[in-house]
N, C-alpha and C positions, 0 to 999 in steps of 0.2 A: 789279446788285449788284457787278459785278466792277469796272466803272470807282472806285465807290467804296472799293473796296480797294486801291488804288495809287494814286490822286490822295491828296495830300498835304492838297490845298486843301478835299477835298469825305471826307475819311473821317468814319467815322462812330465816335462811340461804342460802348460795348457797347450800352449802352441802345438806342440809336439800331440798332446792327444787328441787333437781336430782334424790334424793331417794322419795320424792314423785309421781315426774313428770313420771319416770321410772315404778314404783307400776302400778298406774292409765292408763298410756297408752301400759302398758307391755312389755316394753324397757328392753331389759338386758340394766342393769348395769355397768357402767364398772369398778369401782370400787371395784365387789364382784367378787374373785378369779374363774378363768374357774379350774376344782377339774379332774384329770385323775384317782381319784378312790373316791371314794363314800366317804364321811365324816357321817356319820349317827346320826339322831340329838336324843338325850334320853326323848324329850318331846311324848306327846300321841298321835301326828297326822300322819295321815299315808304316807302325803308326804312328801318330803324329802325334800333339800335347793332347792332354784329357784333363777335364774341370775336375778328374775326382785325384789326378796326381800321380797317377798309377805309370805313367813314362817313364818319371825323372827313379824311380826306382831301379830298374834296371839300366840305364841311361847310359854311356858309354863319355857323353860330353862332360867336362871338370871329373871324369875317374870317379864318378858315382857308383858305378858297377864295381867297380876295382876297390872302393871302401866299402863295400857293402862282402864284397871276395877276403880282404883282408883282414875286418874285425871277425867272421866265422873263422875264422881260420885261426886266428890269435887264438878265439876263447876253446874252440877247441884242444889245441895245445895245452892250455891253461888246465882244463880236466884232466887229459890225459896226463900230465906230468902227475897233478895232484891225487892221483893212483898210482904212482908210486913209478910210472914208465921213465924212458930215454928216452924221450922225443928231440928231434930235430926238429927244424925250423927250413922251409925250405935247402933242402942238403943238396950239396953242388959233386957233380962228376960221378952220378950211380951210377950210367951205363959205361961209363968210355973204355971199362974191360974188354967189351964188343963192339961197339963202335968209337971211334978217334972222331972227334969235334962234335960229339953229340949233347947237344944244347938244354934237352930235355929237363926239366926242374919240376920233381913234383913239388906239393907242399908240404908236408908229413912225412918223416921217417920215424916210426917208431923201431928201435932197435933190440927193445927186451921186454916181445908182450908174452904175458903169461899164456898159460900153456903150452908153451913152449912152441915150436919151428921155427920156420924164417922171417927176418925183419920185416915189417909189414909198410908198406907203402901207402900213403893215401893224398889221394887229389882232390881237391874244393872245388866244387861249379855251384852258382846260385840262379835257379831258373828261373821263368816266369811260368803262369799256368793258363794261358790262351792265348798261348802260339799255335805256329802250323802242326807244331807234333802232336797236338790233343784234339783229335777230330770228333770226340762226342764229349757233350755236355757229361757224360757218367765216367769218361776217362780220365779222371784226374789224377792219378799216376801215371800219365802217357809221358807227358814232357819228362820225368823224374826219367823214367825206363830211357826215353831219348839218348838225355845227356849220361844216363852211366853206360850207353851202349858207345858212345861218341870216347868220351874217355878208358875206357874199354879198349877200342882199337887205340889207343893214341899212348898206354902203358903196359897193357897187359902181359903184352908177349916177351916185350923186352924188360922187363922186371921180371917174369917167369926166368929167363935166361940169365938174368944177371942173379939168383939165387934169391929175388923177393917174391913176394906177396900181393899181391896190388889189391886195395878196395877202393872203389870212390865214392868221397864224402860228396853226395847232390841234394842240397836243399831247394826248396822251393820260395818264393819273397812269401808265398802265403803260413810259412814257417812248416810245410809238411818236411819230412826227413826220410830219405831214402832206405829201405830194407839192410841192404847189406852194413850201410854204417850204423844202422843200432842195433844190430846182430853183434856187430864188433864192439861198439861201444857195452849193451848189456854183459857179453862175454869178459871184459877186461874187468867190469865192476865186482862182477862175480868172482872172478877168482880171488882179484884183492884183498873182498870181501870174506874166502875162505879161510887168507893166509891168516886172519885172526881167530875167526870160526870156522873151523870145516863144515857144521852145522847149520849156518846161518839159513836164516829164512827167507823165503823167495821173498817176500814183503818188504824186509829189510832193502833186496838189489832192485827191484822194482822199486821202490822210493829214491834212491837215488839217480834210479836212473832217470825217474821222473822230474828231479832236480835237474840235472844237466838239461832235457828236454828243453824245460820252462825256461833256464838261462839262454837255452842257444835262440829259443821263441823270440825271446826278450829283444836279445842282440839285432836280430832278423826285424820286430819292429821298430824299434826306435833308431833304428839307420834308416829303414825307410823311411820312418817320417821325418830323418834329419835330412836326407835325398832330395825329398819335394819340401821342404821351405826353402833349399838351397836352389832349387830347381825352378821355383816360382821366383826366388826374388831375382836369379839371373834375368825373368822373360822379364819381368815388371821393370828391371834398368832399360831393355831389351825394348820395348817398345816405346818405354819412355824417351829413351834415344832419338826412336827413328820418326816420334810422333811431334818433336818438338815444335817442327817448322808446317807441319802440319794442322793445328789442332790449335782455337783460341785458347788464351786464359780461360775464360768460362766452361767452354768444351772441357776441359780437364777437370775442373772446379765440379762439373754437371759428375763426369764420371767416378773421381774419388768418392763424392757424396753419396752414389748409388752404389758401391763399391763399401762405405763403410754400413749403408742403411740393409744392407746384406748380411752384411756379416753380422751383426746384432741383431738381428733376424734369426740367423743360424746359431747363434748361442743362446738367445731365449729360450728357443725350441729347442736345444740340449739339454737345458737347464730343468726345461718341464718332463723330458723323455727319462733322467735318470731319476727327478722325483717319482714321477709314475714306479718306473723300475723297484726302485727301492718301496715303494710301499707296496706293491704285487707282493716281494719277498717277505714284508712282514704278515 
């Protein structure tokens, strides 16, 4: 949350910081409908909607998952060019040296990373962090491990054979970042960073890398929290829809009203919680 507060580039809305603030500390919502029968969502996960918003993040219905896949991936490219690399962009026909009609598309070609060897390949997966793969509350790198073992068999070998590299990029929605891609990433800044100073100080590459970190954070929330308003106002059509022939004038009239006397409820009590906040820091 906090990078989003001083990046210029990546702030958030009011709107925007209620649905993340709500995510992150597991606040219902008050703006996502309380539902008196189940609305059932047709994506692949097996939970169902949650007041604090935490679905429509990984979500799979309107290609929520797939913009939340496609902005990391952008801005990754985006750093990597801006050290100075040949990235590709999703690059088409790496393997068909070895195999004929192989479909395969990673996201990431980098074709001239420092230090020299082979062109390095990298794949983008954005996970959640309590699924089935994280079976204790202190394994919160499990799911991260999961999906680069998933992606792993699904590159490794045949990018080893076609003469690459393979790492995969696995972030988490909670914005953690998988070992191997900031191995890579601090590696890359480093060198960069020598081609000017061979001297430079670890403080210097740590600062930057720290930047990238905070940007790709950044990215990570504010797509989530554009996820679930997109996510809530589909349910709120959604049951308005199906509530129509159902439900008096007044019945509606009863529900908006306790629906807005919530929400103004829930931003009072923001309003007092970052006062507090702020005067603890002074």
């Amino acid at each position: 949350m906090r990078p989003s507060m001083f990046s210029k580039d990546q702030r958030l809305s009011n709107e925007e910081f209620i649905a993340a603030f709500c995510r992150f500390m597991t606040l219902e919502n008050p703006s996502i409908p309380r539902l008196n029968r189940v609305f059932p969502c047709s994506c692949n996960q097996n939970n169902g909607f949650d007041l604090f918003g935490c679905h429509w993040v990984g979500c799979t219905v309107n290609g929520y998952a797939k913009i939340m896949h496609d902005n990391l991936t952008h801005l990754m490219v985006t750093h990597l060019r801006s050290a100075g690399l040949v990235v590709l962009l999703e690059p088409l026909h790496l393997f068909e040296n070895i195999q004929d009609e192989d479909n395969r598309r990673p996201d990431i070609l980098i074709s001239n990373p420092y230090g020299g060897g082979p062109q390095i390949i990298l794949d983008v997966a954005v996970t959640g962090v309590n699924g089935q793969s994280r079976r204790s509350d202190t394994g919160t790198d499990q799911p991260l491990e999961y999906r680069c073992n998933q992606k792993k068999v699904k590159y490794a070998q045949v990018a080893q054979d076609n003469g690459y590299r393979f790492i995969p990029a696995i972030f988490s929605h909670a914005g953690q970042i998988h070992k191997e891609v900031m191995d890579l990433m601090s590696s890359q800044i480093k060198h960069k960073l020598e081609l000017d100073d061979p001297q430079v100080q670890s403080s210097k590459i740590k600062g930057m890398l720290n930047l990238w970190v905070k940007q790709l954070s950044c990215v990570i929330n504010r797509t989530a929290a554009r996820n679930i308003i997109a996510g809530k106002a589909a349910l709120v059509d959604a049951v308005n829809a199906s509530s129509n022939d159902d439900r008096t004038s007044n019945q509606r009239d009863d529900q908006l009203a306790a629906n807005s006397s919530a929400a103004h409820n829930f931003i009072e009590d923001l309003d007092l919680s970052l006062i507090n906040q702020d005067h603890r820091q002074h």
